[in-house]
C-alpha positions as CSV (number, residue, x, y, z in Angstrom):
1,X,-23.8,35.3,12.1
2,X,-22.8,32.4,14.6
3,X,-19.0,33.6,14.6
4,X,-20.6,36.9,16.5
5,X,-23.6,35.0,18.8
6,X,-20.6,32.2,20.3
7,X,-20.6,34.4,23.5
8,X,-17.0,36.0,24.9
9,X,-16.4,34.1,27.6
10,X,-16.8,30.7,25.5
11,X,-14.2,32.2,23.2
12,X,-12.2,32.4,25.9
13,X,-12.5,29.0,27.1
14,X,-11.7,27.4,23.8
15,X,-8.4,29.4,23.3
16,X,-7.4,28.1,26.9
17,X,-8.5,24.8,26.2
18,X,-6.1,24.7,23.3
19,X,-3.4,26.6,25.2
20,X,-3.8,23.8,27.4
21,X,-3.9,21.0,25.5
22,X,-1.3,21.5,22.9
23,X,0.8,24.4,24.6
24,X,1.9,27.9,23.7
25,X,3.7,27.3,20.2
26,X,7.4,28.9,19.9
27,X,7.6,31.9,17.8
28,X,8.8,30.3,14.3
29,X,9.2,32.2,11.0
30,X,11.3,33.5,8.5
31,X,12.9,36.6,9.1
32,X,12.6,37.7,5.7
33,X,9.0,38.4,3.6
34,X,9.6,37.3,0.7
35,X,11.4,33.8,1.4
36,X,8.0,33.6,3.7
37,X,6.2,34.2,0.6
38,X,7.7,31.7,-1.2
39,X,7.6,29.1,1.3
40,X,4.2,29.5,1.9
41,X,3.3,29.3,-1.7
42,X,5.2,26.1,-1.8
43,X,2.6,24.7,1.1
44,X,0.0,24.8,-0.7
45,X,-1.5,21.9,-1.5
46,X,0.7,19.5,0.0
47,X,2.1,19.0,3.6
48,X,5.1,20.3,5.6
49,X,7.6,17.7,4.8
50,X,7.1,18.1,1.2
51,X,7.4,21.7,1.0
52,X,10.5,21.7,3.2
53,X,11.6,19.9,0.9
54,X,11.1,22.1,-1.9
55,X,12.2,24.9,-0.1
56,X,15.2,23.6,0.6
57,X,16.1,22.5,-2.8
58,X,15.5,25.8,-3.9
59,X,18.4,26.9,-1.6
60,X,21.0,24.3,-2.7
61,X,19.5,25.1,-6.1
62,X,20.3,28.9,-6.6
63,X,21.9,31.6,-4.4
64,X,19.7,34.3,-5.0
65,X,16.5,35.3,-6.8
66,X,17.4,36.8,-10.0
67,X,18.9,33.5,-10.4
68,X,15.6,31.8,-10.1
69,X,13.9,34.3,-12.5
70,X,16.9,33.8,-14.8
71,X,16.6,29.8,-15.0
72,X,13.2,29.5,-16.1
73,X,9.4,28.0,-15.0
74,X,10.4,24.2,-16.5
75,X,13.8,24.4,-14.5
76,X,11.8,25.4,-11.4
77,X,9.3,23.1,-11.6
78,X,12.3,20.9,-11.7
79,X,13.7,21.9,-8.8
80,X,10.3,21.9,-6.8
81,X,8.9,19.0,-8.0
82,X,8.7,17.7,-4.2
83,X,6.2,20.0,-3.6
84,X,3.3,18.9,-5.7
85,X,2.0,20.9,-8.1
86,X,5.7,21.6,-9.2
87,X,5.0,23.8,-12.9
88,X,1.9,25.7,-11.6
89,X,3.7,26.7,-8.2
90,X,7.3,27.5,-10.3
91,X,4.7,30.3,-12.8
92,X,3.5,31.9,-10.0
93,X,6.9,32.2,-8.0
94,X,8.7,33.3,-11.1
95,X,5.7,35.9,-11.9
96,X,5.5,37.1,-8.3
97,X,9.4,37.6,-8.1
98,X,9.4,39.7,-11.7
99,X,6.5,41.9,-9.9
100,X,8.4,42.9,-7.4
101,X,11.3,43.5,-8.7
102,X,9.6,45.6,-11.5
103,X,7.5,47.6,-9.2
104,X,10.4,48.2,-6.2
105,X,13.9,47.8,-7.8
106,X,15.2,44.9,-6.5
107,X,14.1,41.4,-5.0
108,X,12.9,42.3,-1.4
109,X,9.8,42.6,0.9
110,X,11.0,44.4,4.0
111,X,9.4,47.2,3.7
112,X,6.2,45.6,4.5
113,X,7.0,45.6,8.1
114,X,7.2,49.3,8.4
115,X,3.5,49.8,7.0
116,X,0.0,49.2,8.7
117,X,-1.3,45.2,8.4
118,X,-3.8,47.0,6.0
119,X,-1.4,48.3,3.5
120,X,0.8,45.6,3.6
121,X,-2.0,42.6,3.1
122,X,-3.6,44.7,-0.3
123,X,0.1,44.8,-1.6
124,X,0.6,41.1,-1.1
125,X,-2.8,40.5,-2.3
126,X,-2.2,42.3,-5.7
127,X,0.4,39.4,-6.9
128,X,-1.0,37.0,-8.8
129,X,-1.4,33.6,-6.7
130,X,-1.8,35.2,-3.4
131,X,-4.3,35.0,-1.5
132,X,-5.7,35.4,2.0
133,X,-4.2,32.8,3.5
134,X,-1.2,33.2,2.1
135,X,-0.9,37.1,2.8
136,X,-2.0,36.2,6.5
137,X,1.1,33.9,6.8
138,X,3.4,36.4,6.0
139,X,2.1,39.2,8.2
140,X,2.0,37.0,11.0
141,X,5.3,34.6,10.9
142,X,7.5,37.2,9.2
143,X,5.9,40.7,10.0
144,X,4.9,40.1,13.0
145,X,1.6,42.0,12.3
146,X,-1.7,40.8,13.5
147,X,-3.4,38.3,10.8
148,X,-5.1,35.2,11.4
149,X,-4.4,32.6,8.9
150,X,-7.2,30.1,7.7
151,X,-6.0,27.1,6.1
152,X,-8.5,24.0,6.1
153,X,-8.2,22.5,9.5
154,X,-9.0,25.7,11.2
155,X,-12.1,26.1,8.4
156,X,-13.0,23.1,9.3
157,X,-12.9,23.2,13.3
158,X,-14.3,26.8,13.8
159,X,-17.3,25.7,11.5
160,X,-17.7,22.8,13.5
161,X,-17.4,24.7,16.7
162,X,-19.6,27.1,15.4
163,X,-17.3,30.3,15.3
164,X,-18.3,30.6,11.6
165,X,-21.2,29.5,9.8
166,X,-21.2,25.9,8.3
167,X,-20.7,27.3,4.5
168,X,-18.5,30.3,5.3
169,X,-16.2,30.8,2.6
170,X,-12.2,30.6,3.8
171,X,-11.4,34.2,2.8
172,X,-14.8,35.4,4.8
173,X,-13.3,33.6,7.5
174,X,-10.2,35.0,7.8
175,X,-12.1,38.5,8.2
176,X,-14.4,36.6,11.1
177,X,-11.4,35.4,12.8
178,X,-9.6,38.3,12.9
179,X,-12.8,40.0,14.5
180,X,-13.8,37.6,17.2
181,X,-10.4,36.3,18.3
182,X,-8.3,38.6,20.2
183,X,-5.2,40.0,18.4
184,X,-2.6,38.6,21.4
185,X,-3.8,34.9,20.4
186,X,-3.8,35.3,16.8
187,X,-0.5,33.1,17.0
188,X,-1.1,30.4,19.3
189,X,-5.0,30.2,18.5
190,X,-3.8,29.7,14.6
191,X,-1.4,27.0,15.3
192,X,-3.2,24.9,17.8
193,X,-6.6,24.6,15.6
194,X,-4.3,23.1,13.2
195,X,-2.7,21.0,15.3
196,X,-6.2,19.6,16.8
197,X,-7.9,19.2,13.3
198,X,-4.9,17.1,12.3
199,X,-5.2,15.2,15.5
200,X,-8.8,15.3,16.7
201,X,-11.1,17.0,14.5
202,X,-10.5,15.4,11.9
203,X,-12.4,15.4,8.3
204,X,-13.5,11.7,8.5
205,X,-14.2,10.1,11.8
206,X,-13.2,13.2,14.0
207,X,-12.3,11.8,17.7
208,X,-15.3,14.3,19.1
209,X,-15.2,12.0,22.7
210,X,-11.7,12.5,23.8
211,X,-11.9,16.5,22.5
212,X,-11.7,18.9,24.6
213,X,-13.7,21.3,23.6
214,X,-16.8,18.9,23.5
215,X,-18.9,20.9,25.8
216,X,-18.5,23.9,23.8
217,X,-19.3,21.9,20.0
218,X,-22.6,21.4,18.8
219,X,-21.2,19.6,16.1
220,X,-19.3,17.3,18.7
221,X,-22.4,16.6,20.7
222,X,-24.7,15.6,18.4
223,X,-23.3,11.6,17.4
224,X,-23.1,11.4,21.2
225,X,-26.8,11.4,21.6
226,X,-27.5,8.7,18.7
């Protein structure tokens, strides 16, 4: 597997390059699971402004979340509709948020920062809608556990880098990740492959000659010699 023949000590030098480059990102996150949860659910596919803005109509919207279970999938999808994807997001919240409160009593995710990464990813992996990615944000921004997110930037970079193989799956690269990049970076390494595949490593006409990590990207060298 390329993710395991890339050799330590360019590892290394790719994290640093980053670190270097773009900085050592602030702690950010919600305190509390479940309004991580949701949040991340609304990212999906759409960008940050929009689903800050969903989130935060959700706030103005209701004060708690029986009251978002109470009004309905079409008010919801009302509600989010600045999210993208406004009635297939609001089915999946509204399921997710009856799950928990039928299996645990009451609306509320903290007690996934008392268990093991493990036990808390399979129990966020069992809701409908969930998935790796998703699971990974919240153990990492509001658990504080070690799991390395893998949205597609980072898919997209490490593949090109050659940290995974070219067609890797996302969820078989979130299990990669997590092997060959140490735990302590998990945070910083996440954020700053986003922030260069948004800005340099990009899907169409990535900026390979002003990249800094050029001289460790066989996919960046290989226009160069045309």
């Amino acid at each position: 597997m390329i993710g395991r023949k890339v050799s330590g000590i360019v590892k290394k030098k790719i994290i640093a390059l980053l670190e270097r480059e773009y900085g050592l990102p602030k702690r950010e996150g919600l305190d509390d699971p479940l309004e991580e949860l949701v949040l991340t659910l609304l990212s999906q596919n759409t960008n940050d402004r929009n689903r800050d803005r969903a989130w935060e109509a959700i706030r103005q919207a209701f004060p708690n979340w029986g009251r978002v279970v109470n009004a309905g999938t079409a008010h919801l999808a009302k509600v989010i509709r600045p999210g993208g994807l406004a009635r297939v997001k609001a089915q999946r919240i509204i399921a997710i948020l009856k799950d928990i409160k039928r299996k645990y009593g009451k609306y509320d995710l903290g007690f996934l920062r008392r268990m093991s990464r493990d036990e808390a990813r399979s129990i966020l992996l069992s809701f409908t809608g969930v998935g790796p990615k998703t699971a990974a944000c919240v153990l990492l921004f509001s658990c504080g556990k070690p799991a390395f997110p893998v949205d597609t930037h980072i898919h997209r970079v490490a593949s090109r880098l050659g940290l995974i193989l070219p067609r890797t799956t996302r969820e078989k690269a979130h299990e990669i990740l997590e092997e060959i990049v140490p735990e302590d970076k998990y945070y910083s390494f996440h954020l700053n492959m986003i922030q260069h595949g948004r800005i340099v490593c990009k899907a169409q006409r990535p900026r390979c000659r002003e990249c800094v990590l050029l001289p460790h990207c066989p996919y960046g060298k290989k226009p160069l010699k045309v």
